[in-house]
C-alpha positions in Angstrom: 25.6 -53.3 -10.4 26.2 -54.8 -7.2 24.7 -53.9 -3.6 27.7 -51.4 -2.7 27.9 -49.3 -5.6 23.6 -49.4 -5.0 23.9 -48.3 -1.8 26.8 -45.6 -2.8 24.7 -44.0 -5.1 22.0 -43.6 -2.7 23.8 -42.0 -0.4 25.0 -39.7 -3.1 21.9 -38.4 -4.1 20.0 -38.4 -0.5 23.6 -35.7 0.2 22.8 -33.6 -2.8 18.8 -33.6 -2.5 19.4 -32.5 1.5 21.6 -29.7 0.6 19.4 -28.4 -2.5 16.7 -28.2 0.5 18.8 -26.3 3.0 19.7 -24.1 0.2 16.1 -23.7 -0.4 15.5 -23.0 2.9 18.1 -19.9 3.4 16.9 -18.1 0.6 14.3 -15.2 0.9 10.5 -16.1 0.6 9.9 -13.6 -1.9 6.9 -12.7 0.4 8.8 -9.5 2.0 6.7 -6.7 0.9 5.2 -2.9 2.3 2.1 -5.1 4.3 5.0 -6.5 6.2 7.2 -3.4 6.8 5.9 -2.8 10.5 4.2 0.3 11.1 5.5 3.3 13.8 4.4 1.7 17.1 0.6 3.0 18.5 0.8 5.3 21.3 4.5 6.2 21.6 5.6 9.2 18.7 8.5 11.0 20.8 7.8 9.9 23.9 8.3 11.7 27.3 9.7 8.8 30.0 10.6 10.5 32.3 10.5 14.5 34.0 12.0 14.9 37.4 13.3 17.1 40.2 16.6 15.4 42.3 14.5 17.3 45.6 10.7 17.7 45.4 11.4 19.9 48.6 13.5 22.7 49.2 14.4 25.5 51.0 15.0 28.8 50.1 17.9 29.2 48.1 18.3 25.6 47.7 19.3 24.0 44.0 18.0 21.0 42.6 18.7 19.6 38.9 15.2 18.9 36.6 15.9 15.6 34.5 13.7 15.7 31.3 14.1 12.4 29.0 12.1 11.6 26.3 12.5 8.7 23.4 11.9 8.6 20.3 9.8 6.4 18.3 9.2 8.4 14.8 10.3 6.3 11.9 9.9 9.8 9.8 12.2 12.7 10.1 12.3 14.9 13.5 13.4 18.2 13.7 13.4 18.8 17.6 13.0 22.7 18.5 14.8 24.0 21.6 13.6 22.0 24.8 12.3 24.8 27.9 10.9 25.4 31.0 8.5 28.1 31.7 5.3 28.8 34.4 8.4 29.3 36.9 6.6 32.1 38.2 8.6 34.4 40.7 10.2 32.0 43.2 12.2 30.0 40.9 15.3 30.6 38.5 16.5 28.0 36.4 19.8 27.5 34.5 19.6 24.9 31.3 22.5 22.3 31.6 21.9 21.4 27.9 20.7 18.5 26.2 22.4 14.9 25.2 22.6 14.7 22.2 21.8 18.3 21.4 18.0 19.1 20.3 19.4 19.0 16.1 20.8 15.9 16.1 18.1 14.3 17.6 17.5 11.1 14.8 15.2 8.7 13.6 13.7 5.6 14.8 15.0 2.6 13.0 13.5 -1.2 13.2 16.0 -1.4 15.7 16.8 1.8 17.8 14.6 4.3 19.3 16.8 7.4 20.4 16.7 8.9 23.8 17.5 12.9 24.5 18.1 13.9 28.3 17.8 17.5 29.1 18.6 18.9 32.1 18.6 22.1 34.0 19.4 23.8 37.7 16.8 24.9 39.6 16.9 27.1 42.4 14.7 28.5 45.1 14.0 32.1 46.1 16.7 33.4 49.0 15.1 34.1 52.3 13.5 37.7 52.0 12.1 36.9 48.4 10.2 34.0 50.4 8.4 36.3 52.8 6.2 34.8 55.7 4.8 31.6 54.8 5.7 28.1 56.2 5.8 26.6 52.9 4.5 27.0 49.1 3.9 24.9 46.4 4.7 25.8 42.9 5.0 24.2 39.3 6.5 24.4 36.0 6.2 23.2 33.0 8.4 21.9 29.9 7.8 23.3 26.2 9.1 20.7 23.7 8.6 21.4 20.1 9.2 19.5 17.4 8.4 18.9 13.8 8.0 15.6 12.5 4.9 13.4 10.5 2.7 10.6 9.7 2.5 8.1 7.0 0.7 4.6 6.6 3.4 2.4 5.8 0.5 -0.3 4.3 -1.5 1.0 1.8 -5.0 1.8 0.7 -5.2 -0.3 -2.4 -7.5 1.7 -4.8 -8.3 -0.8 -8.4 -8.9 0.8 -11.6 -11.2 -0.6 -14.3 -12.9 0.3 -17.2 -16.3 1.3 -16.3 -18.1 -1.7 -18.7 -16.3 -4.0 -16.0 -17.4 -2.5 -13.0 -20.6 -3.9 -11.5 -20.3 -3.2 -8.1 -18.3 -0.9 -5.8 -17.3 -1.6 -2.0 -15.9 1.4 0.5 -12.2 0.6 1.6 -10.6 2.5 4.2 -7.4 2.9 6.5 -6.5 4.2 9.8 -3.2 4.5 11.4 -1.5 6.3 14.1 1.8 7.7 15.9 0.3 8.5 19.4 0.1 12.0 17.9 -2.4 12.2 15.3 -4.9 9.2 14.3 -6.2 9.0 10.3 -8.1 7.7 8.5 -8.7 7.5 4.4 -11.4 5.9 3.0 -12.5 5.7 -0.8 -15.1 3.6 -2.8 -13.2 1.3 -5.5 -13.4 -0.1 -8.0 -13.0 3.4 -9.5 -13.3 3.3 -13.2 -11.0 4.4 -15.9 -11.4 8.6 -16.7 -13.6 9.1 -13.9 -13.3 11.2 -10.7 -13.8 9.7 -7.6 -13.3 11.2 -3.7 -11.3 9.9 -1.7 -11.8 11.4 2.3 -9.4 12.1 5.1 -9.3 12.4 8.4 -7.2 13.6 10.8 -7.7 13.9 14.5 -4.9 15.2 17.2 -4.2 11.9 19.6 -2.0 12.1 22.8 -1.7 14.6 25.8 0.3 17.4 23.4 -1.1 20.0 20.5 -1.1 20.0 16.7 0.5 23.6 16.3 -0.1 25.9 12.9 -0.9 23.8 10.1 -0.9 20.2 8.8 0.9 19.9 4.9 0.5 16.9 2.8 2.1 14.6 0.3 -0.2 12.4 -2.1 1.7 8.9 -3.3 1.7 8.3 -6.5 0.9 11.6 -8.0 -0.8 10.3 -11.0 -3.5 8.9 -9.0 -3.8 12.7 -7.8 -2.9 14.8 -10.0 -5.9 15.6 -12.0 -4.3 18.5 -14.0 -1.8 16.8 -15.3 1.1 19.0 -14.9 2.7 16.6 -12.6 2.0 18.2 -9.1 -0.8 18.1 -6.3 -1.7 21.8 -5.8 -5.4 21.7 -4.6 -6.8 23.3 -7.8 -10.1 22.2 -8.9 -10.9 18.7 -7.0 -7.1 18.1 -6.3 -6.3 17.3 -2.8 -4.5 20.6 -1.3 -1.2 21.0 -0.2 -1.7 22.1 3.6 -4.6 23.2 5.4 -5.3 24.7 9.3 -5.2 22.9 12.0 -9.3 23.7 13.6 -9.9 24.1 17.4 -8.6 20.6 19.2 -6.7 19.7 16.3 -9.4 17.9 13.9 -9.4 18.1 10.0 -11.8 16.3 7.5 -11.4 17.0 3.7 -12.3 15.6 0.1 -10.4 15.4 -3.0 -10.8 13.2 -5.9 -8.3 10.8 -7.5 -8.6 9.7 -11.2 -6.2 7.4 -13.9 -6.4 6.9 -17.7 -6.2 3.0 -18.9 -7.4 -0.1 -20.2 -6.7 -2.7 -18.0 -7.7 -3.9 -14.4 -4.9 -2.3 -12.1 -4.3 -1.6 -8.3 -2.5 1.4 -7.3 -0.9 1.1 -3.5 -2.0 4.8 -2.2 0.3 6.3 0.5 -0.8 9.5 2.6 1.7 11.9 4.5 0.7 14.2 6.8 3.2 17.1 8.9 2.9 18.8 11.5 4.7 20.9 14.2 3.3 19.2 17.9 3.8 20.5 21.1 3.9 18.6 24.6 4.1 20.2 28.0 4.3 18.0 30.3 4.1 19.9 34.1 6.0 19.1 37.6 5.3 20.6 41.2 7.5 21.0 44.1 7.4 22.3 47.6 9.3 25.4 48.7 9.8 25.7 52.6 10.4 28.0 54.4 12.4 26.7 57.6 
């Protein structure tokens, strides 16, 4: 073979090696898995940025529009209650303008989009005579949002399973996570072994400036892992975990359950924890009435 066809078939296989690697290159890594799905961002839950009056100051019989815009940053499902003021006391009247989008159809964070509501409403002072003999007053009021929504850990606790002649030491692992809302944290000691009962702890601790409301009710993922009954459900019976339970004074909840599986072989189970709730927030804003 002489040096061109050499040469030729170098270049041949250098084309065909270059675009095996670029093919290589596009596809996925195969490393996408739930420890990479990113969690609800710290701190934020539906956010309030912003509550305002056009005039901080105004005179009797005066009318100013209140702005209230909040985003949200819930990856889980919202259902948004109707958005009001209150504490007006006596020298103010409102008129709600309505919200944009309306409070149902408020949605869901995505990886990309974190929906924004604007409320507003009119305000207006009190007329002359309701005002009386003062130079000026200040007053306040205060918006009641509502909403319904929850927390889950998007990574999991991994819990392993073994049969208990291949246990020989055990090691606490826990996680914590949180929306801005609520913080909680699960712990359990694993290995666990095969037929056995062990308890798992939780706990759940209001976060932010608003209020766990009612009740907290929970999901438990998978149910085998929970269910100890075996009729397919999580009901709280005997050492199950329970299905809901009060919110205490300042929103706090610790409780113990156990978790237990039948096999033969080493395996992990990825443990997922949901917890919802109704919160409150009630953000407040003061003006000036005066009294020219």
């Amino acid at each position: 073979m002489d040096n061109k066809h050499i040469i030729l078939g170098l270049i041949a296989f250098t084309v065909i090696v270059s675009g095996c690697s670029s093919v290589t290159d596009a596809l996925p890594s195969g490393n996408s898995n739930t420890d990479s799905q990113p969690e609800q961002i710290p701190g934020k839950g539906l956010e309030v940025t912003g509550f305002s009056i056009s005039d901080q100051t105004l005179s009797p019989g005066q009318t100013a529009e209140v702005t209230l815009t909040m985003q949200n940053y819930h990856r889980e499902e919202i259902e948004l209650g109707e958005v009001t003021l209150y504490d007006l006391g006596p020298l103010l009247t409102k008129e709600k303008q309505g919200c944009t989008p309306d409070e149902e159809d408020l949605e869901a964070a995505t990886d990309n989009v974190n929906p924004i509501i604007e409320c507003s409403w009119e305000l207006t002072a009190p007329s002359e005579n309701m005002v009386g003999g003062f130079s000026q007053r200040s007053a306040s009021f205060t918006a009641n949002i509502p909403y319904e929504t929850s927390i889950q850990n998007y990574r999991p606790l991994k819990v392993e399973f073994r049969p208990l002649q291949d246990i020989n030491s055990t090691s606490q692992k826990s996680i914590s996570f949180t929306n801005g809302e609520v913080d909680v944290q699960a712990s359990v000691e694993t290995p666990v072994a095969f037929g056995e009962q062990k308890t798992i702890s939780f706990n759940l601790k209001r976060a932010g400036d608003g209020r766990v409301d009612e009740e907290y009710s929970f999901d438990y993922q998978p149910v085998a892992v929970f269910d100890l009954n075996g009729d397919d459900e999580v009901t709280g019976e005997g050492a199950e975990c329970p299905e809901s339970d009060e919110v205490i004074l300042g929103g706090g909840l610790d409780f113990s359950c156990s978790i237990s599986m039948e096999g033969t072989s080493s395996e992990v189970r990825n443990v997922f924890f949901t917890a919802s709730y109704k919160y409150v927030k009630s953000p407040t804003l003061g003006i000036t009435i005066v009294n020219e």
